[in-house]
MIPA-675924 format. One record per residue (C-alpha): x, y, z. Coordinates in Angstrom, 1 decimal. Layout:
<doza><east>X</east><north>Y</north><up>Z</up></doza>
...
This chain:
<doza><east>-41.8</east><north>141.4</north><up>38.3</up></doza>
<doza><east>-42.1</east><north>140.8</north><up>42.5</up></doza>
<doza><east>-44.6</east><north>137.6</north><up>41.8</up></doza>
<doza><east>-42.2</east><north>136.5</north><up>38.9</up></doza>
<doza><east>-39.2</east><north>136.6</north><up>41.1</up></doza>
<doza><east>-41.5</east><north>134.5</north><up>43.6</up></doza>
<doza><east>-42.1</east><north>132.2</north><up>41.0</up></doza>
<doza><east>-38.5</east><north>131.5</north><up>40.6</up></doza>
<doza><east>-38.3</east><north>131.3</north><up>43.6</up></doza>
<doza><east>-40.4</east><north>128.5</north><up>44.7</up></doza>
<doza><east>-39.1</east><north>126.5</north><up>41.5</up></doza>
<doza><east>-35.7</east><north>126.6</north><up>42.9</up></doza>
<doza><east>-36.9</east><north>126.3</north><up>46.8</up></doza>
<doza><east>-38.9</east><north>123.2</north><up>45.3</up></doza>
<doza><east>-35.9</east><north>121.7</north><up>43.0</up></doza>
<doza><east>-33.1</east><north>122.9</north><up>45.3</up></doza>
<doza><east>-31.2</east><north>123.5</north><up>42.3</up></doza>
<doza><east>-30.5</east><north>125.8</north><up>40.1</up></doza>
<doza><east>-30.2</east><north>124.1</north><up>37.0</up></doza>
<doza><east>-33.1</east><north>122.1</north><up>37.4</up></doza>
<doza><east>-35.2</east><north>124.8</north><up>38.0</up></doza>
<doza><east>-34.1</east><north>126.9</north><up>35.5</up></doza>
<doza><east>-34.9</east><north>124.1</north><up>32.6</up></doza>
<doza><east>-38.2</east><north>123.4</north><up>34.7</up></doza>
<doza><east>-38.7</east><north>127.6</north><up>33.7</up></doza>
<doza><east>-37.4</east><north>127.1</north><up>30.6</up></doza>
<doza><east>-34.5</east><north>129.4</north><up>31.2</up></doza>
<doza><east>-31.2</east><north>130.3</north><up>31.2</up></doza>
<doza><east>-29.3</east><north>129.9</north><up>34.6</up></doza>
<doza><east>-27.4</east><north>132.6</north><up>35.0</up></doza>
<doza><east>-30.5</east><north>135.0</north><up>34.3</up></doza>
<doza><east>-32.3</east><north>132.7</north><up>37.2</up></doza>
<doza><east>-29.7</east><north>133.3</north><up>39.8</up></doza>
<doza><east>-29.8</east><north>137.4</north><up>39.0</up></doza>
<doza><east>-33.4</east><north>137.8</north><up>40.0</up></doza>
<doza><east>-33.0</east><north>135.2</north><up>42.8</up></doza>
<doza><east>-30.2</east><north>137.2</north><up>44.1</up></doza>
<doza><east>-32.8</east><north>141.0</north><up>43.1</up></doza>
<doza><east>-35.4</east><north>139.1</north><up>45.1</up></doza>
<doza><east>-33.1</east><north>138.7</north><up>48.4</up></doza>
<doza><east>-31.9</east><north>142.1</north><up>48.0</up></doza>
<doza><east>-35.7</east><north>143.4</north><up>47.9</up></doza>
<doza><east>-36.5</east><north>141.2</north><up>51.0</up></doza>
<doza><east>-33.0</east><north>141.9</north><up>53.1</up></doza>
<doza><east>-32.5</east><north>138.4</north><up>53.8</up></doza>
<doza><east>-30.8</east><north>135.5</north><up>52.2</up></doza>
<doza><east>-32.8</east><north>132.6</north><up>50.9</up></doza>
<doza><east>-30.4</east><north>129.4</north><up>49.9</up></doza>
<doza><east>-28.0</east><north>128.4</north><up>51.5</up></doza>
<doza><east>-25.0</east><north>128.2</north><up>48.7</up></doza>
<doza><east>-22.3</east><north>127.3</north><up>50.6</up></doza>
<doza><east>-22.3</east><north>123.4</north><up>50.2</up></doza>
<doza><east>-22.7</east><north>121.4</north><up>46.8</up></doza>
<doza><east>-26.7</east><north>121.0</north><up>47.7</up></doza>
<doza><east>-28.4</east><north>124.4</north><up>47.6</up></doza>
<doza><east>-30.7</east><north>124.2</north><up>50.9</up></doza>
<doza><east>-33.7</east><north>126.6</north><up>51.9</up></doza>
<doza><east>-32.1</east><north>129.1</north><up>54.5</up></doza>
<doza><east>-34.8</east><north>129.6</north><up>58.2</up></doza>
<doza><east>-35.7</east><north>132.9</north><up>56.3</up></doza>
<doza><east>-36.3</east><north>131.0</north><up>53.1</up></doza>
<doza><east>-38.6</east><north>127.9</north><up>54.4</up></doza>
<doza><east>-40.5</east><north>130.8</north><up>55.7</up></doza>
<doza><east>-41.0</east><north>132.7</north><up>52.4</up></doza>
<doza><east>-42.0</east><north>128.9</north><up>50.7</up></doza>
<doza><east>-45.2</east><north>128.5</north><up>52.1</up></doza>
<doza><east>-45.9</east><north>132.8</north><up>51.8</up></doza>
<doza><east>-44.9</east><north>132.5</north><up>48.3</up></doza>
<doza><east>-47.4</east><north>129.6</north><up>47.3</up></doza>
<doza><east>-50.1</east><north>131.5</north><up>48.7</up></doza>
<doza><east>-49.3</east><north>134.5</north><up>46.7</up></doza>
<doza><east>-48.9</east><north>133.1</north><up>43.5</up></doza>
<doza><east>-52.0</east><north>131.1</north><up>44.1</up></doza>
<doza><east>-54.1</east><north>134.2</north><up>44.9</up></doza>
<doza><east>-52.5</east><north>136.3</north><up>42.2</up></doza>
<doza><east>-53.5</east><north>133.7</north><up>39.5</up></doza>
<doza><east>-57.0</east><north>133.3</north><up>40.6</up></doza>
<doza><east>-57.1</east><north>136.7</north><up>40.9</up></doza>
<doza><east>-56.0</east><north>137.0</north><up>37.3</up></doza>
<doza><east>-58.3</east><north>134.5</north><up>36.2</up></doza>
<doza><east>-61.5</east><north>136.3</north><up>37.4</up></doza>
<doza><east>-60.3</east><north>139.2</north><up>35.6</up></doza>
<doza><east>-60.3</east><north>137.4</north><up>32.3</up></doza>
<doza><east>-63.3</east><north>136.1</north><up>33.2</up></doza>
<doza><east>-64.6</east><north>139.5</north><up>33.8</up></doza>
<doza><east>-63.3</east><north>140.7</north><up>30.6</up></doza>
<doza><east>-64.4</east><north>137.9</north><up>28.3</up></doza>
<doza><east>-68.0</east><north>138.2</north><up>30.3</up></doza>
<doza><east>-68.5</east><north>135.0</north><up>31.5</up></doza>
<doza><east>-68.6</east><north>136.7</north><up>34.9</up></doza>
<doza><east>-70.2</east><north>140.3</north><up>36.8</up></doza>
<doza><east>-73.2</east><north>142.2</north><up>36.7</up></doza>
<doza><east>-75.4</east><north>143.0</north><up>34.0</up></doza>
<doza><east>-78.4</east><north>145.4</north><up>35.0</up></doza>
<doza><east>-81.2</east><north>145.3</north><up>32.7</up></doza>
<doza><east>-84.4</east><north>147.3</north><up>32.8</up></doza>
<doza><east>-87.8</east><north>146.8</north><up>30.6</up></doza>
<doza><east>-90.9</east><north>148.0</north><up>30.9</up></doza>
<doza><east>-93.1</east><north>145.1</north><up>32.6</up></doza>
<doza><east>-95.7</east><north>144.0</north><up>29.1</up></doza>
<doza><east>-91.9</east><north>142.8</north><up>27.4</up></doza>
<doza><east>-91.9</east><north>139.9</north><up>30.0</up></doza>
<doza><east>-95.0</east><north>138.2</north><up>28.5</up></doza>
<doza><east>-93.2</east><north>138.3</north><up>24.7</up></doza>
<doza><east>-89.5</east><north>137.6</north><up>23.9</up></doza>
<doza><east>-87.6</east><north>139.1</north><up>27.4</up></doza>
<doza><east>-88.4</east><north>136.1</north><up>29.1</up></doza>
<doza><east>-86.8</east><north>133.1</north><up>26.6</up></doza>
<doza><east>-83.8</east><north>136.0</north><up>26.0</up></doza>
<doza><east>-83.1</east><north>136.3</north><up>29.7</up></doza>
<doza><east>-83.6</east><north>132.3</north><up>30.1</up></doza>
<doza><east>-80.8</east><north>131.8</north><up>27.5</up></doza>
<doza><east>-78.6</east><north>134.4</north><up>28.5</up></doza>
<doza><east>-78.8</east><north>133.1</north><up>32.1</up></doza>
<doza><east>-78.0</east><north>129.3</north><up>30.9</up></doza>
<doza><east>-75.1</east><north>130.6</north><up>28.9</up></doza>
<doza><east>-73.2</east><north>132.7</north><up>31.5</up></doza>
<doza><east>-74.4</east><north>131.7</north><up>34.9</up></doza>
<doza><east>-71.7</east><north>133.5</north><up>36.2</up></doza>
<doza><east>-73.4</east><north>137.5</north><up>35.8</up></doza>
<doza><east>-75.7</east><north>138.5</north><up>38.2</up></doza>
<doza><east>-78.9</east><north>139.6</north><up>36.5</up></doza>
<doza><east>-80.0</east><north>143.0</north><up>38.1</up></doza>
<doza><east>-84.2</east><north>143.6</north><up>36.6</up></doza>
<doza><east>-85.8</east><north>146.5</north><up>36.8</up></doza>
<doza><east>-89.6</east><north>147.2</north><up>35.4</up></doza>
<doza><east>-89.9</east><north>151.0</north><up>34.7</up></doza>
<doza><east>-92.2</east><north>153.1</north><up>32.6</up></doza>
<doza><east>-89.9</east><north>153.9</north><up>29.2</up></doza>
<doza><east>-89.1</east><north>157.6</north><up>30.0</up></doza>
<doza><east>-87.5</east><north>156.5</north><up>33.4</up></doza>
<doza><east>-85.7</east><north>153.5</north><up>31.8</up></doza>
<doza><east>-84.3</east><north>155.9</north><up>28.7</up></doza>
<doza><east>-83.0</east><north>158.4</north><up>32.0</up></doza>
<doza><east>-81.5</east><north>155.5</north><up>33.8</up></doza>
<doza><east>-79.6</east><north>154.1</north><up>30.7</up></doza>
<doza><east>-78.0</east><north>157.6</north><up>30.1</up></doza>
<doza><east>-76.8</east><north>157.8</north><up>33.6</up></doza>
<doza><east>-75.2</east><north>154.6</north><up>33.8</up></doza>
<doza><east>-78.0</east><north>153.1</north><up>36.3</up></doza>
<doza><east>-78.8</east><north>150.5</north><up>33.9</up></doza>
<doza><east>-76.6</east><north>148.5</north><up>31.1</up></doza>
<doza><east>-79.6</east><north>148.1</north><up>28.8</up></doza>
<doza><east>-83.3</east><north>148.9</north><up>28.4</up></doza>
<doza><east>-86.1</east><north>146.7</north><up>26.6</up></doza>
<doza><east>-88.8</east><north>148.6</north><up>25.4</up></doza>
<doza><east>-91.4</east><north>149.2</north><up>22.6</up></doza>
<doza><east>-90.2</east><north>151.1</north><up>19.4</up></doza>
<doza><east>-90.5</east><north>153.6</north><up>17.7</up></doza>
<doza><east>-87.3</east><north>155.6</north><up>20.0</up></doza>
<doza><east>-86.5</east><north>158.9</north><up>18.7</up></doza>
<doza><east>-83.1</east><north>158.8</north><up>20.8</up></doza>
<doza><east>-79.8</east><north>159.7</north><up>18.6</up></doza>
<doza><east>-77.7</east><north>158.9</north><up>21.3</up></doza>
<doza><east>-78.2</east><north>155.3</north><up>21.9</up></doza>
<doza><east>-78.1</east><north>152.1</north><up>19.9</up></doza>
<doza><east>-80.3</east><north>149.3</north><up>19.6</up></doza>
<doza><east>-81.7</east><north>146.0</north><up>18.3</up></doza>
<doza><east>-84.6</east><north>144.9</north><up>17.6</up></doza>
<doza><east>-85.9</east><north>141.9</north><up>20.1</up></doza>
<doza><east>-89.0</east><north>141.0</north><up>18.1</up></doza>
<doza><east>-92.0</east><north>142.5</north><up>16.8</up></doza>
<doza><east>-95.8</east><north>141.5</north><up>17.4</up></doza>
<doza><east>-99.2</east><north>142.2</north><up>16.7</up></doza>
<doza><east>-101.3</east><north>144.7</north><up>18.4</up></doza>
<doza><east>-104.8</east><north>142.3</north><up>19.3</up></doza>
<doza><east>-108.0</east><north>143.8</north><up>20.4</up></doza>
<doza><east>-109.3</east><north>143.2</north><up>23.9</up></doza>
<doza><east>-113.0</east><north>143.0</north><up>24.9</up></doza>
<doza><east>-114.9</east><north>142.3</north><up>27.5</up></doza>
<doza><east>-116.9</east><north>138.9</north><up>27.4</up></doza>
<doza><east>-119.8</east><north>138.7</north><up>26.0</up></doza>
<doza><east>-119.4</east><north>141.7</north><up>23.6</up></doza>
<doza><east>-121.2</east><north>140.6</north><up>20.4</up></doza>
<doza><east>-117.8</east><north>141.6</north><up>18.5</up></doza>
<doza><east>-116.1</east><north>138.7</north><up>20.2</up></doza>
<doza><east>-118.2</east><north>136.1</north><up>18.2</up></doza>
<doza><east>-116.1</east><north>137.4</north><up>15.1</up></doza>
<doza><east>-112.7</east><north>135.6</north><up>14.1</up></doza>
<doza><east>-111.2</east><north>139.4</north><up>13.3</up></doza>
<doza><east>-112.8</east><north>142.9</north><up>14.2</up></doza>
<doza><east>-111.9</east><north>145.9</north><up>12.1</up></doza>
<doza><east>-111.9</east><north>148.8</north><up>14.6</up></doza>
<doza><east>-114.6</east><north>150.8</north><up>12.3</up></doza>
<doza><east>-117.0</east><north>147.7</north><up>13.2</up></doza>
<doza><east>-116.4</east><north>149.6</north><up>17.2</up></doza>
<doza><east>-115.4</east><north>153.1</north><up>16.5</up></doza>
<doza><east>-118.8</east><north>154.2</north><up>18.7</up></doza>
<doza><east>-117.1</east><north>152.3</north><up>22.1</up></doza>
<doza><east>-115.1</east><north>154.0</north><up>24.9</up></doza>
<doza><east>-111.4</east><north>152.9</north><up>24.5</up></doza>
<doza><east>-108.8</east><north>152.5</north><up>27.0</up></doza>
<doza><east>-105.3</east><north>154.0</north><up>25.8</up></doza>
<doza><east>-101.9</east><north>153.3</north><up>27.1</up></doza>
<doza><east>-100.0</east><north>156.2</north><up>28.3</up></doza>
<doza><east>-98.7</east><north>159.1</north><up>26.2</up></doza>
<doza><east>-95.0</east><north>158.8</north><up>27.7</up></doza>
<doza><east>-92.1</east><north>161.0</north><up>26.4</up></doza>
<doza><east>-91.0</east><north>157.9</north><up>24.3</up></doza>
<doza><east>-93.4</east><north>157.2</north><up>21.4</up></doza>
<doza><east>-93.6</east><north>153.2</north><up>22.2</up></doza>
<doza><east>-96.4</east><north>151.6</north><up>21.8</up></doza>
<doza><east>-98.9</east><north>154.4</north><up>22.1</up></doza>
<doza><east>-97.6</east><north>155.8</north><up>19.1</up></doza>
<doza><east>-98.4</east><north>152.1</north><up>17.5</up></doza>
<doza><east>-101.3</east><north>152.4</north><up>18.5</up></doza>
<doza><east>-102.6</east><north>155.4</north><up>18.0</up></doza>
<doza><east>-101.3</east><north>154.6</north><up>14.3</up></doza>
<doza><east>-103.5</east><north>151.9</north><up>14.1</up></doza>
<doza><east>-106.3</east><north>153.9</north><up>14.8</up></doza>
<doza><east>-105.3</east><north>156.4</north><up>12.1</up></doza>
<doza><east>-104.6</east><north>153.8</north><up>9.3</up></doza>
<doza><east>-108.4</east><north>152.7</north><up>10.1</up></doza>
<doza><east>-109.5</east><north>156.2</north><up>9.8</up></doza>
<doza><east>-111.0</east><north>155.9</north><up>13.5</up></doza>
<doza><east>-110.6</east><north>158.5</north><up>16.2</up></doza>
<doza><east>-111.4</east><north>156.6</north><up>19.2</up></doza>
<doza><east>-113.6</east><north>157.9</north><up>22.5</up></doza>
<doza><east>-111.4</east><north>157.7</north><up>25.5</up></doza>
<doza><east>-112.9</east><north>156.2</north><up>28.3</up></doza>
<doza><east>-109.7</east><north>155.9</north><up>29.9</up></doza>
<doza><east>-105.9</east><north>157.1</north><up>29.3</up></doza>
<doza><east>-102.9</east><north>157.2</north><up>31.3</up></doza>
<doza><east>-102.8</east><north>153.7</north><up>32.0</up></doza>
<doza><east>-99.1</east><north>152.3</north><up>31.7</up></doza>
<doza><east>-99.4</east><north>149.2</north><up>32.7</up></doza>
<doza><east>-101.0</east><north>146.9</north><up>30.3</up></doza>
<doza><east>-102.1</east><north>144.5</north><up>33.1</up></doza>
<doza><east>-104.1</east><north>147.3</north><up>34.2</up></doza>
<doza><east>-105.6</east><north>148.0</north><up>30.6</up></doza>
<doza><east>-106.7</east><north>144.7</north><up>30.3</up></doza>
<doza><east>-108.1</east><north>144.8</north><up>34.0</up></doza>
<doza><east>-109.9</east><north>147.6</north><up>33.1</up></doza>
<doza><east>-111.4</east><north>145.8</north><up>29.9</up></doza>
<doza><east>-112.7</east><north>143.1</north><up>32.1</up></doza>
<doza><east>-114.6</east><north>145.5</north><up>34.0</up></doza>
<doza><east>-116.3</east><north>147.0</north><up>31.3</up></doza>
<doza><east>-114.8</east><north>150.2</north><up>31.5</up></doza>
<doza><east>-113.8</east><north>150.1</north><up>27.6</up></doza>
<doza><east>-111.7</east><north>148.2</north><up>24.6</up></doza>
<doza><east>-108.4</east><north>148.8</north><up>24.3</up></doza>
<doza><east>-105.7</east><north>147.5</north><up>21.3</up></doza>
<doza><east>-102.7</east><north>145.7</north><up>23.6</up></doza>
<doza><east>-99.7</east><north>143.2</north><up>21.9</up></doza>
<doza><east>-100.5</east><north>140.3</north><up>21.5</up></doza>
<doza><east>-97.9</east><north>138.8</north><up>23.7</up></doza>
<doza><east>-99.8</east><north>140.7</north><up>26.8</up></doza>
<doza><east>-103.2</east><north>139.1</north><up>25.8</up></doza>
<doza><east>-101.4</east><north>135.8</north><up>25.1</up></doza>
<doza><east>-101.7</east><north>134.1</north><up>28.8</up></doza>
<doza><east>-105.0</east><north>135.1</north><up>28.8</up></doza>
<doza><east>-107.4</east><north>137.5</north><up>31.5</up></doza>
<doza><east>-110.1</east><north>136.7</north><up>33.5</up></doza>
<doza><east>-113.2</east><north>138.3</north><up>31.9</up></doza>
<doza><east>-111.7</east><north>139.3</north><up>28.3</up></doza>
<doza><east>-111.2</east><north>137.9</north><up>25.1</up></doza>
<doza><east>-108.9</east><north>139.1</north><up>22.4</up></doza>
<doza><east>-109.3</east><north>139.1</north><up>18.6</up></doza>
<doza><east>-106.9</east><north>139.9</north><up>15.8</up></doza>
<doza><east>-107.3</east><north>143.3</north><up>14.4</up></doza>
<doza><east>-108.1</east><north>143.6</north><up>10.6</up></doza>
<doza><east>-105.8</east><north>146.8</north><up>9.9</up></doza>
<doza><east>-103.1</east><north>145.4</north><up>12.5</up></doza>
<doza><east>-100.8</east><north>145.9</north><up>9.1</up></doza>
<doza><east>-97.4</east><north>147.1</north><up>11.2</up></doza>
<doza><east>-96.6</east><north>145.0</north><up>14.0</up></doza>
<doza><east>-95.2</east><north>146.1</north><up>17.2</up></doza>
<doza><east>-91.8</east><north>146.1</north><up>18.0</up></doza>
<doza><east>-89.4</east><north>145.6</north><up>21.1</up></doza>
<doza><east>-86.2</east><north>146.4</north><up>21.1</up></doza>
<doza><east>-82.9</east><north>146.5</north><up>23.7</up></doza>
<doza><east>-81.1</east><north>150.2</north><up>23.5</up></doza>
<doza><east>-78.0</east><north>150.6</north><up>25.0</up></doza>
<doza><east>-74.9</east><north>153.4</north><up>25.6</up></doza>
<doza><east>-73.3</east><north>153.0</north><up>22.4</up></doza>
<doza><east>-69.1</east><north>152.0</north><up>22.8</up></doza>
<doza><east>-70.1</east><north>150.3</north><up>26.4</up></doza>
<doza><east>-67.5</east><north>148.1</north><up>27.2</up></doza>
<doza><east>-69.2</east><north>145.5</north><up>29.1</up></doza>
<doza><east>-68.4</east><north>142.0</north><up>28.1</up></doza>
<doza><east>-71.5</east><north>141.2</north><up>30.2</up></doza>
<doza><east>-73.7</east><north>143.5</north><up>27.4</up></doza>
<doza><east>-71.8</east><north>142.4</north><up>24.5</up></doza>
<doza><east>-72.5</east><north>138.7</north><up>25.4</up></doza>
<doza><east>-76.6</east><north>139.7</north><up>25.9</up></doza>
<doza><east>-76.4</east><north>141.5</north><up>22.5</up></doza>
<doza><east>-75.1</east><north>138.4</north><up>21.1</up></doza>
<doza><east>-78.1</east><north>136.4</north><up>21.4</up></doza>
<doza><east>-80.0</east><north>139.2</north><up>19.7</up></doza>
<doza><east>-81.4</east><north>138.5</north><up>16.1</up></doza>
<doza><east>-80.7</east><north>142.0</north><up>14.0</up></doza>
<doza><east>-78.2</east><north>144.7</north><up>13.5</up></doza>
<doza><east>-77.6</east><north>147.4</north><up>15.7</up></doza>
<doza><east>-79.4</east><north>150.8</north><up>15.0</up></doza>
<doza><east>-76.8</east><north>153.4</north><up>16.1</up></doza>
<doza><east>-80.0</east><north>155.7</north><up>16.0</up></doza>
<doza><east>-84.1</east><north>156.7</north><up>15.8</up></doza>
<doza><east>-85.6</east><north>153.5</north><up>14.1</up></doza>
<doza><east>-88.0</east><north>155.6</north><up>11.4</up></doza>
């Protein structure tokens, strides 16, 4: 009511008349002279001088002009970055993935989410999944991209895309001069596996690969989370390893990637999220999401 009253007031101060202002405010008069009268009783000091035919701006009220201007103005921009907040075309939006998701459909998603609302600030994070899935129950982060399947009952999410899980080899391994390799054509070679994190992700994809091809594979390697490394690991001979295909996509020194036979299932990524967050900032990422939300484990 204190900025309204200084609303009036600089219509009349500008005016310097009440019936003027009041139809500039769309008002009554009478109403318009109360609260011009409740603002000088809040301020102790008289603002128009009344006593001639021409209402005049009293010293105490040609100082309160420019004071009140500068008020208003703040209090409407003020108000307009709040909307802005609200509607999400402004803020913070933290977002954490684990670092393979940039090489597939995080990158484009981020691109277009950046174009469309300049105003957030993108906060990125790479984590391994566990440690994103703690940060997004704490509040730490907004939303988390990472590989399904999630057994987490707690949280929603979307799918991003899905993918193919490729198989990587060193060059010159005489399985490369194939178009496709089923993995019983390499059962017998050392294997490098991603790690076994408290999220199933993508070692549970693909250590279902290897059971829908009826191989158990020889571990020359495990505990690697970083696909990078995997792949860096390949080139050096140390052993194969089944990655997504978005990872293999730019291409490694030293290896060469072929489609897998029983690949059947793709892989999939997906954002999770606290569910009833009331970012605007979230609401306008999940937007650009293809999908419904999953208020639960994806089977």
């Amino acid at each position: 009511m204190r900025y309204r009253r200084l609303g009036y007031f600089v219509a009349v101060a500008e005016e310097l008349s009440f019936t003027r202002a009041a139809q500039r405010l769309h008002m009554a008069q009478p109403p318009l002279s109360q609260q011009i009268a409740a603002l000088e009783k809040d301020l102790g000091a008289v603002l128009f001088d009344r006593s001639r035919r021409a209402v005049r701006l009293t010293a105490a009220g040609a100082a309160l002009l420019p004071e009140a201007r500068r008020l208003l103005t703040d209090y409407e921009e003020t108000a307009r970055r709040v909307r802005r907040v609200a509607e999400g075309a402004v803020g913070r939006l933290a977002v954490g993935f684990v670092p393979s998701a940039i090489h597939g459909a995080l990158a484009p998603l981020l691109r277009a989410y950046g174009t469309a609302h300049p105003g957030v600030e993108l906060v990125l994070t790479e984590r391994p999944p566990d440690a994103l899935l703690r940060a997004v129950h704490d509040g730490r982060l907004d939303v988390a991209v990472l590989y399904l399947p999630l057994r987490e009952p707690d949280l929603a999410q979307r799918r991003i895309s899905s993918e193919d899980l490729v198989l990587a080899l060193p060059v010159g391994h005489p399985a490369a001069e194939s178009a496709t390799v089923s993995l019983a054509d390499v059962a017998g070679e050392p294997f490098v596996l991603p790690e076994q994190h408290d999220v199933p992700g993508l070692h549970a994809a693909v250590t279902a690969l290897f059971a829908d091809a009826g191989v158990a594979p020889r571990v020359a390697q495990r505990g690697v989370w970083l696909v990078q490394t995997v792949l860096g690991l390949v080139a050096a001979g140390v052993g194969l390893a089944v990655v997504p295909s978005s990872v293999a996509a730019p291409g490694h020194r030293g290896v060469v990637v072929r489609p897998v036979r029983e690949a059947a299932h793709p892989v999939e990524v997906a954002a999770v999220w606290r569910p009833g967050d009331p970012s605007a900032a979230l609401a306008r990422l999940l937007d650009l999401l293809p999908g419904a939300v999953t208020p639960g484990p994806t089977a």
